[in-house]
N, C-alpha and C positions, 0 to 999 in steps of 0.2 A: 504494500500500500504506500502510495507517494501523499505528499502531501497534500495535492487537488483531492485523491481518493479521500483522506483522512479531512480535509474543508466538508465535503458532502455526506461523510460520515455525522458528523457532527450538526449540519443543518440539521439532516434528516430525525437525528435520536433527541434533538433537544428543540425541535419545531422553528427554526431560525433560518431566516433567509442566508444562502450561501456566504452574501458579502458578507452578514454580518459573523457569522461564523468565521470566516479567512480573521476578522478584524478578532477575534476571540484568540483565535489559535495563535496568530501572531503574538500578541500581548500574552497570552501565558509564554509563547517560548521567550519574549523578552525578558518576561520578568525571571526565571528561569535565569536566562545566562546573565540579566544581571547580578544576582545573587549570588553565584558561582563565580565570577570577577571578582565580589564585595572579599570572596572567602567563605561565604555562608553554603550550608549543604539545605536542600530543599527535600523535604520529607511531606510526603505524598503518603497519609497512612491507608493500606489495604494496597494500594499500587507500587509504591519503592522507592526508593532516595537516590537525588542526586547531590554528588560528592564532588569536589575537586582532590587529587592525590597529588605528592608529588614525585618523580621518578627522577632517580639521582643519577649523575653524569659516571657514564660506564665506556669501558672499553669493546667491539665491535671488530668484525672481521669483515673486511670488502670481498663479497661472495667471487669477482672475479680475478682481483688481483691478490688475493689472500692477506693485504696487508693489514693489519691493525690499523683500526681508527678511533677516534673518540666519538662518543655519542653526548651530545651535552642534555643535562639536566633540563627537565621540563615540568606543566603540570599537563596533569592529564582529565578531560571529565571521566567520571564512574558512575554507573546507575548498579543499586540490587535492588532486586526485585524484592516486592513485599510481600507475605505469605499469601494474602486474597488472589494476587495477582497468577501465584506459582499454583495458588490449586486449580484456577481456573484452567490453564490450559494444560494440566494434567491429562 
């Protein structure tokens, strides 16, 4: 499902014209990555949380010239999944 699919999902299940839907979906992913910027983890209970992590600067092997490289430190987003979410698609 892309995001158009996921826009008319969401018209459809909560009776809302498409636009105003797109205009829903946006603003939650806004809000969303801004909070994850701020440093803040977004918890979604029965659905699952998003996290920022961060992953420390490691050494790497160039798969064609076999040389050692550095890979620099980053953060990364994470979602788990919340237990409502994992039984449903059991």
């Amino acid at each position: 499902m892309n995001k158009t699919e996921l826009t008319s999902a969401i018209a459809a299940k909560a009776g809302l014209t498409k636009v105003d839907a797109k205009k829903a979906l946006d603003a939650t992913i806004a809000a969303i990555t801004e909070a994850l910027k701020g440093g803040d983890k977004v918890a979604l209970i029965g659905f699952g949380t998003f996290a920022v992590a961060k992953r420390e600067a490691r050494q790497g092997i160039n798969p064609q010239t076999k040389q050692v490289i550095k890979i620099a430190a980053k953060k990364q987003a994470k979602f788990k999944a919340g237990a409502e979410l994992d039984a449903a698609i059991q």
